[in-house]
One Martini backbone bead per residue (centre of mass of N, CA, C, O) as a GRO file, in nm:
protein
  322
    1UNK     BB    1   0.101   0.036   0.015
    2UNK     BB    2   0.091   0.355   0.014
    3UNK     BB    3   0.126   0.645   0.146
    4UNK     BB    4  -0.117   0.796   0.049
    5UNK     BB    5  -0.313   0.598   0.151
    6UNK     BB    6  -0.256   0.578   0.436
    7UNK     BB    7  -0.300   0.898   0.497
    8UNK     BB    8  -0.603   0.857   0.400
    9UNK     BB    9  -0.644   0.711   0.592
   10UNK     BB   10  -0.607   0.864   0.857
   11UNK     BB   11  -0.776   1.116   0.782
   12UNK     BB   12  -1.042   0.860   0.748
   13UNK     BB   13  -1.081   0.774   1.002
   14UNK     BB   14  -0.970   0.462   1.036
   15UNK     BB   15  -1.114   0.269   1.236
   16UNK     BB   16  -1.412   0.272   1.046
   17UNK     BB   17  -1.278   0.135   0.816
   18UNK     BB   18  -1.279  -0.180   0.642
   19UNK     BB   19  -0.937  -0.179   0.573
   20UNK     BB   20  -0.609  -0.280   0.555
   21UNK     BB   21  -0.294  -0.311   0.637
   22UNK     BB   22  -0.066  -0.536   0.465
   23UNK     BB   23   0.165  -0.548   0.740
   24UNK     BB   24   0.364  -0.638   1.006
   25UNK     BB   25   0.389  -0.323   1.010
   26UNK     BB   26   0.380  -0.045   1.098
   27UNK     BB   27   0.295   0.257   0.976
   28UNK     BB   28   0.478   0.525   0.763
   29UNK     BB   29   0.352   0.814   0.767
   30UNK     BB   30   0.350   1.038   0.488
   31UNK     BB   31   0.413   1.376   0.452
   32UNK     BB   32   0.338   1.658   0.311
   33UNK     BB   33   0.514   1.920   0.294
   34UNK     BB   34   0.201   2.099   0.317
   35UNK     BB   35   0.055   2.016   0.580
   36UNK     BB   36   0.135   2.189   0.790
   37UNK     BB   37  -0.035   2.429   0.943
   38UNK     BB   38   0.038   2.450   1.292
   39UNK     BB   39   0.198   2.523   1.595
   40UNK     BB   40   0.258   2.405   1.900
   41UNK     BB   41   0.313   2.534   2.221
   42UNK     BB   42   0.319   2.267   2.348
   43UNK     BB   43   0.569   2.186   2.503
   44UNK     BB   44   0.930   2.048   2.398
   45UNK     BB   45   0.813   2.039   2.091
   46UNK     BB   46   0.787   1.914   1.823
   47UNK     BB   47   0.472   2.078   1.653
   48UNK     BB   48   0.165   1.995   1.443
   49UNK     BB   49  -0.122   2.112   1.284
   50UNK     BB   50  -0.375   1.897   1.147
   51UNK     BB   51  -0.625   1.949   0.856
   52UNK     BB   52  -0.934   1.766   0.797
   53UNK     BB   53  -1.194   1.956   0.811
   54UNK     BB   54  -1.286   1.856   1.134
   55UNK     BB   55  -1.036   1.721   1.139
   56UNK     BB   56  -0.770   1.683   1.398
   57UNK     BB   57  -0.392   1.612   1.369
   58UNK     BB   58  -0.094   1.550   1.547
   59UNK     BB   59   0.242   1.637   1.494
   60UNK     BB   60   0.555   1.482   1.632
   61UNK     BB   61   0.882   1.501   1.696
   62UNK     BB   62   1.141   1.346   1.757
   63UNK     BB   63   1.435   1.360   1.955
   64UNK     BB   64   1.728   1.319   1.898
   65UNK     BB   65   1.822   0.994   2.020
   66UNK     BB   66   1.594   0.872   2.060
   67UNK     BB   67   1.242   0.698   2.146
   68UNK     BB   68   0.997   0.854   2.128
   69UNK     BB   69   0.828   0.718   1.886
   70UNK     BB   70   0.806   0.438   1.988
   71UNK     BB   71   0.682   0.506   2.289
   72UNK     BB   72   0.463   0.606   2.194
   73UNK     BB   73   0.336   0.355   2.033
   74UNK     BB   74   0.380   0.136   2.215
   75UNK     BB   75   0.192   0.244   2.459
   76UNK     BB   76  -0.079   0.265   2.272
   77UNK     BB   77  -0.072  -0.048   2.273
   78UNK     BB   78  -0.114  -0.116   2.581
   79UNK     BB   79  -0.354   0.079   2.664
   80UNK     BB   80  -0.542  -0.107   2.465
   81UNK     BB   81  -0.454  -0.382   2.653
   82UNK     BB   82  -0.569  -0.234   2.946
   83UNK     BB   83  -0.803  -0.048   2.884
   84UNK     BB   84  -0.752   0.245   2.802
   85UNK     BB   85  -0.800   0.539   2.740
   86UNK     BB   86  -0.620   0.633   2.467
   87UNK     BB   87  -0.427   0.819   2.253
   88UNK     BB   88  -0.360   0.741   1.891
   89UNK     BB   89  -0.053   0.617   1.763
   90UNK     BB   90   0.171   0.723   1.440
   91UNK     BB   91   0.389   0.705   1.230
   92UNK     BB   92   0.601   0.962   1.091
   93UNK     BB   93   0.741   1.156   0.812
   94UNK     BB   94   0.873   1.475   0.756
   95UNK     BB   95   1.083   1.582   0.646
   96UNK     BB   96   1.269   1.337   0.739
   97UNK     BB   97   1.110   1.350   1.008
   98UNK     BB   98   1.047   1.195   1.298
   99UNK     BB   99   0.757   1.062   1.398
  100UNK     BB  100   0.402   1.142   1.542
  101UNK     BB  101   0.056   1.091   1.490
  102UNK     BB  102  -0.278   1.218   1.571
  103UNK     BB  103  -0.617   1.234   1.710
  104UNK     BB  104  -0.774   1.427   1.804
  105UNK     BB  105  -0.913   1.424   2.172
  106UNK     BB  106  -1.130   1.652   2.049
  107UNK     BB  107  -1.400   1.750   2.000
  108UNK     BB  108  -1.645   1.923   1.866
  109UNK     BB  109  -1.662   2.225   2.031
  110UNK     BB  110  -1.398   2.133   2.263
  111UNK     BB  111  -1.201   2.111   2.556
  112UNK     BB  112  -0.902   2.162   2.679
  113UNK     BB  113  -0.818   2.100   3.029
  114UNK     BB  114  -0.566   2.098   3.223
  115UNK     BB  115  -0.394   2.092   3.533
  116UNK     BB  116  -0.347   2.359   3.561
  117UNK     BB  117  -0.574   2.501   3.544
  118UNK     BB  118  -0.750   2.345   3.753
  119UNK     BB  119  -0.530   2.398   3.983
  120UNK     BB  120  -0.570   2.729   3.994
  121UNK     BB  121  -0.897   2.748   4.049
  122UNK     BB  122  -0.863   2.649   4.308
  123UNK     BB  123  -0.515   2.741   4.329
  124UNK     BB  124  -0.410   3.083   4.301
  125UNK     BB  125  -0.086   2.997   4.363
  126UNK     BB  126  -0.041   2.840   4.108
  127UNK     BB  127   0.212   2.752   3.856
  128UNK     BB  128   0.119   2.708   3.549
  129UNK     BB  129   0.396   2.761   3.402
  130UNK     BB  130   0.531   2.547   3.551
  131UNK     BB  131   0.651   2.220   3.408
  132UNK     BB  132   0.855   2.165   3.639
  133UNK     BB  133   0.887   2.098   3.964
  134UNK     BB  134   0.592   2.099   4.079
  135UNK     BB  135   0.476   2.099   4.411
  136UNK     BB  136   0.206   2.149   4.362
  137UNK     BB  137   0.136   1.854   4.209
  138UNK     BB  138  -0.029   1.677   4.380
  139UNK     BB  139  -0.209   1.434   4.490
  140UNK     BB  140  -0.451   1.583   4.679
  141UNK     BB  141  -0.535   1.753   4.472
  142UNK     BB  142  -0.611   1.581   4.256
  143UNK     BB  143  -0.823   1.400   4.402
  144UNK     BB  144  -1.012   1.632   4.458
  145UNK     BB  145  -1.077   1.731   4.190
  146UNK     BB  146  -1.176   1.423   4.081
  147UNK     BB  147  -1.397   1.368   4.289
  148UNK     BB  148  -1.614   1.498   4.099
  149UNK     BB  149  -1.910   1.410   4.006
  150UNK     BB  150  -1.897   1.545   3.738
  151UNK     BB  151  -1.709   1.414   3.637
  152UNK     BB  152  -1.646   1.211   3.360
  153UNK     BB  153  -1.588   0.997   3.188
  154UNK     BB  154  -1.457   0.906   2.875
  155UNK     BB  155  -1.546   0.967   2.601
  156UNK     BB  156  -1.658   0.696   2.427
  157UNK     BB  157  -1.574   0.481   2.722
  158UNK     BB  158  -1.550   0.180   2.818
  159UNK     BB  159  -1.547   0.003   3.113
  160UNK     BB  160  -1.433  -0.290   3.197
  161UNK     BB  161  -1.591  -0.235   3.475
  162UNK     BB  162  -1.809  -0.142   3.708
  163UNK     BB  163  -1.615  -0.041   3.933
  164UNK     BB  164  -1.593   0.194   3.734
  165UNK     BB  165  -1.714   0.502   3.864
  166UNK     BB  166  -1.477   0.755   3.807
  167UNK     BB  167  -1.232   0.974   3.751
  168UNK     BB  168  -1.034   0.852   3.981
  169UNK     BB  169  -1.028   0.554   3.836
  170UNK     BB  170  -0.912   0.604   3.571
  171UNK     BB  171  -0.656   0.773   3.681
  172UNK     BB  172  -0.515   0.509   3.826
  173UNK     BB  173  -0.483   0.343   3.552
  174UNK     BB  174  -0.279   0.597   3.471
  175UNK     BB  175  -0.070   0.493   3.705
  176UNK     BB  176  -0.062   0.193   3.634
  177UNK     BB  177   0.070   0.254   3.347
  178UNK     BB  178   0.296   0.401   3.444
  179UNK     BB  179   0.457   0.196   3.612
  180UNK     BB  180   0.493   0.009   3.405
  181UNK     BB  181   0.653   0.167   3.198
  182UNK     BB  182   0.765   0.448   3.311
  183UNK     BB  183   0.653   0.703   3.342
  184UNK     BB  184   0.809   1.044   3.336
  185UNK     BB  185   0.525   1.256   3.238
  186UNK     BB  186   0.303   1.340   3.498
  187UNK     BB  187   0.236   1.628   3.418
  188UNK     BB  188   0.039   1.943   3.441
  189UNK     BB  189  -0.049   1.853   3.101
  190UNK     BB  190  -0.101   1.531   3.107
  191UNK     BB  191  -0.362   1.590   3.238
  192UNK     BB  192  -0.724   1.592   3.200
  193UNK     BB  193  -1.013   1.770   3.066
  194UNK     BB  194  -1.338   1.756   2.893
  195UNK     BB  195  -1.534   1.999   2.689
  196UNK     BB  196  -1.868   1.916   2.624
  197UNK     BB  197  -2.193   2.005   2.622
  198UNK     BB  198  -2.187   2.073   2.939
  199UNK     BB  199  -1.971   1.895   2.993
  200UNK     BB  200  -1.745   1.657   3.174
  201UNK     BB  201  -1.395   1.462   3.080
  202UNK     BB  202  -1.187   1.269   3.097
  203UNK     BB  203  -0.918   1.230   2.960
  204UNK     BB  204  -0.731   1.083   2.781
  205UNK     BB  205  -0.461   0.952   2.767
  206UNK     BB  206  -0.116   1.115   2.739
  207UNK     BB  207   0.204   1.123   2.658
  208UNK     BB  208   0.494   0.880   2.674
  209UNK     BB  209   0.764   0.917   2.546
  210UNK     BB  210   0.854   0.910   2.891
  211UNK     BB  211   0.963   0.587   2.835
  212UNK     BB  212   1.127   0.227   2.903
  213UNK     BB  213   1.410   0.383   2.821
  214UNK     BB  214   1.450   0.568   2.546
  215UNK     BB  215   1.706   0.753   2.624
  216UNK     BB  216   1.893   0.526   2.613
  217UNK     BB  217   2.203   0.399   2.531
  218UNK     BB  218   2.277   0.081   2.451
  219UNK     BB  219   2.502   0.042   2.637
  220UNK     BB  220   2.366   0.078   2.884
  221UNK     BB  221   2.160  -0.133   2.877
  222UNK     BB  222   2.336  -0.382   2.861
  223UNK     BB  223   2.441  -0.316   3.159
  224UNK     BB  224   2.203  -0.337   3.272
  225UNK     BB  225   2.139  -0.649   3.186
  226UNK     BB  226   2.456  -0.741   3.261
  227UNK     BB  227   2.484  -0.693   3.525
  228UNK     BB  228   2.639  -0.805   3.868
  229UNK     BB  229   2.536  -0.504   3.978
  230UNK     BB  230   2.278  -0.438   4.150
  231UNK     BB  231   2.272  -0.105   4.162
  232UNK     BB  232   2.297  -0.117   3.792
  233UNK     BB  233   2.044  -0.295   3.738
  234UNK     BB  234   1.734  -0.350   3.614
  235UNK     BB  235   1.581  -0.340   3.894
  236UNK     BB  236   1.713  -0.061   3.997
  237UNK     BB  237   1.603   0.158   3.796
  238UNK     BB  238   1.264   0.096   3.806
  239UNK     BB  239   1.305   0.275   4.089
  240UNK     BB  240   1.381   0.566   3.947
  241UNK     BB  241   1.073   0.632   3.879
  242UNK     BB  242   0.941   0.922   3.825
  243UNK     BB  243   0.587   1.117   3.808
  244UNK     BB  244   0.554   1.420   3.916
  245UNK     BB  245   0.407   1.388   4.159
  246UNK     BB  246   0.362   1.517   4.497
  247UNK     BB  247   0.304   1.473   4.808
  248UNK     BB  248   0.392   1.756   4.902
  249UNK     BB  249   0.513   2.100   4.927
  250UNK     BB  250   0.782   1.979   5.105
  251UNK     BB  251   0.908   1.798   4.938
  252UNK     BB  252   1.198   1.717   4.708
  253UNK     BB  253   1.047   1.474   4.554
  254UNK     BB  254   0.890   1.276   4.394
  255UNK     BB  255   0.692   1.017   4.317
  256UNK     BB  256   0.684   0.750   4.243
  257UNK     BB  257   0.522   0.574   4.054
  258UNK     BB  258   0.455   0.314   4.255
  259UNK     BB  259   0.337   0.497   4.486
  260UNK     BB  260   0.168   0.681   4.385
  261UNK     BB  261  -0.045   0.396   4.317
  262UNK     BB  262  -0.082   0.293   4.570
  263UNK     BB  263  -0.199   0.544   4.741
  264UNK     BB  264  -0.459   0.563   4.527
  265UNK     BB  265  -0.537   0.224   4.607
  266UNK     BB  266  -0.583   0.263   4.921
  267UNK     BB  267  -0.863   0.439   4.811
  268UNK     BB  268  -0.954   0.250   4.558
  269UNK     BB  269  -0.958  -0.091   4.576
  270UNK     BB  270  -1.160  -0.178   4.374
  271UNK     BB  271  -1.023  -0.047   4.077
  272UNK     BB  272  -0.737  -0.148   4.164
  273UNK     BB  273  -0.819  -0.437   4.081
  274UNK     BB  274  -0.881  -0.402   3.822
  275UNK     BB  275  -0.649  -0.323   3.701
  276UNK     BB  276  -0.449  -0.572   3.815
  277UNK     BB  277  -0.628  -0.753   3.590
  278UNK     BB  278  -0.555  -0.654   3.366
  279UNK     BB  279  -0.243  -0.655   3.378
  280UNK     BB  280  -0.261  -0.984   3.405
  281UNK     BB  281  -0.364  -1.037   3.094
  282UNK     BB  282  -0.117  -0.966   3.012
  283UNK     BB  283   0.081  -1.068   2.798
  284UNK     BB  284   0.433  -1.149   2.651
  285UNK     BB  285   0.329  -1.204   2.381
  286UNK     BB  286   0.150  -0.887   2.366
  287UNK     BB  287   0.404  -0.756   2.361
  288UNK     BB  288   0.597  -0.881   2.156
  289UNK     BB  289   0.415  -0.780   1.920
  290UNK     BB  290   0.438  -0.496   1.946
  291UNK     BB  291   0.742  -0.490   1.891
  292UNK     BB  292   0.736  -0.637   1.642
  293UNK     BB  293   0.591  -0.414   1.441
  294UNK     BB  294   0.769  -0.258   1.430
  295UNK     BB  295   1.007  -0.094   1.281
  296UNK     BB  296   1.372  -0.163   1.217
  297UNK     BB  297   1.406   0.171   1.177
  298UNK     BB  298   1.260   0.236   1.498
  299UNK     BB  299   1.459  -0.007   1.637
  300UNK     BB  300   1.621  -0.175   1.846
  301UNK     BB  301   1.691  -0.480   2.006
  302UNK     BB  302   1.819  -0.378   2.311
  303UNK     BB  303   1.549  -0.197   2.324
  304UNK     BB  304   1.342  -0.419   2.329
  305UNK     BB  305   1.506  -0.624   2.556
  306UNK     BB  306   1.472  -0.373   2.772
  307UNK     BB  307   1.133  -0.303   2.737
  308UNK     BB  308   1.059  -0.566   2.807
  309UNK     BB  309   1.208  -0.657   3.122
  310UNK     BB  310   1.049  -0.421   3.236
  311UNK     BB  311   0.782  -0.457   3.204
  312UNK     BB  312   0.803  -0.747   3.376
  313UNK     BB  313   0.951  -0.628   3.670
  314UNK     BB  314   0.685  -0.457   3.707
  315UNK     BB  315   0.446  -0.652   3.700
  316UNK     BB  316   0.579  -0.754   3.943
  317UNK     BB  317   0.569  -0.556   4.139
  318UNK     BB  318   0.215  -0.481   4.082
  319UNK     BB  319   0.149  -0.784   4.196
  320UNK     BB  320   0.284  -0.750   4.474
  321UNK     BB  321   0.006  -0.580   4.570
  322UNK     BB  322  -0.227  -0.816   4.646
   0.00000   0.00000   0.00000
């Protein structure tokens, strides 16, 4: 097939059409010169929206040297294998550069309102410009928050079980999401609800790129791998990942991811059960074809073997909590 065809798949909104994509891998949206219509200015890449008729599409560009873009694209089939709410990510192309495109997560006349603006209008003296390292990020500032039960559940979502029942059970699914893959960068940009028709909804989970060892050099990774220094093996690196969430306004580190999931599941203990099952019948095999999937110019091997290892590590972790 060919990527002008792929393109056009992708713009008419793919889910819904009849015909598949016909390669064992991932495909490779090429984007013609002239597609991105104008910038995006939140976060620290490089983005640009595109627009077919009334669906809009974001462009992201992963930054050189890194694996944002497989760990973008890995993420969003892992969360679909979770059962989670959350924006569908596919690789793409642009003059050279090489990066993911989704499909906009806000419908028409919807507006996206992310944790910042949520929680300064909350409280007043909150830093809503500062994007890293902000302490006023609280686990209980969140978790007051989406207590309220006018937000409702994520728009045209339905949830694994009846126990799911409030924005903050399925906040909860995205902690636990956060810690399987080791995702470090929850903070208050990247979680948020929409408005649309005078209701408000938890938005679907989204941007994972700060995840599985992304940023990682292969070397490092092998070391991780294969050495017999416990302290520098990747069983203790899986526990210095920091969720951008902090216990409390005079903390001084971020909680861990699974700390995080931790103290927010023995809040809400029914959901966190569902959660913990949905994660157990993922199996070893079902992550292994995701990473089957890639393009082999987009994920090394022992990136692929570094960020399985992970996986399984976490999941061994997070189900010692039961």
């Amino acid at each position: 097939m060919s990527h002008e065809l792929i393109f056009g798949y992708l713009l008419g909104d793919y889910h819904y059409l009849n015909f598949k994509i016909m390669s064992k891998f991932y495909p490779i949206i090429e984007i013609g010169d002239h597609e991105p219509d104008m910038p995006e200015q939140q976060g620290n890449k490089t983005k640009y929206w595109l627009q077919r008729d009334s669906t809009g599409f974001l462009l992201k560009i992963g930054r050189p040297n890194t694996g944002e873009n497989w760990a973008e694209k890995v993420a969003c089939e892992l969360a679909e294998l979770l059962g989670l709410s959350h924006a569908y990510y596919d690789f793409a192309v642009w003059k050279q550069q090489k990066g993911v495109v989704t499909k906009m997560i806000v419908p028409k006349d919807g507006r996206l309102v992310m944790g910042n603006e949520l929680l300064s209008t909350a409280y007043n003296t909150y830093p809503t410009e500062q994007r890293y390292k902000v302490r006023d990020h609280t686990l209980g500032r969140i978790v007051a928050l989406l207590s309220d039960q006018s937000i409702f559940l994520p728009l045209d979502w339905k949830p694994p079980n009846n126990k799911i029942r409030n924005a903050l059970d399925v906040f909860l699914g995205y902690l636990l999401f956060d810690a399987w893959i080791a995702n470090q960068d929850r903070h208050h940009e990247n979680w948020g609800v929409i408005t649309h028709n005078q209701r408000i909804y938890l938005a679907p989970t989204y941007d994972h790129a700060a995840s599985m060892g992304q940023n990682e050099p292969d070397n490092k990774r092998k070391e991780l791998l294969t050495t017999r220094d416990k302290g520098r093996h990747i069983s203790g690196y899986i526990e210095k990942a920091r969720s951008a969430i902090y216990l409390n306004k005079s903390a001084i580190k971020p909680l861990s991811t699974l700390d995080v999931y931790q103290r927010l599941a023995t809040k809400r203990p029914e959901a966190a059960m569902v959660w913990q099952h949905q994660l157990a019948i993922v199996s070893d095999a079902q992550c292994q074809t995701v990473f089957d999937r890639i393009p082999p110019s987009e994920i090394s091997e022992i990136a692929v073997e570094f960020a399985l290892v992970l996986l399984k590590l976490n999941k061994t972790r997070l189900q010692a909590m039961l």
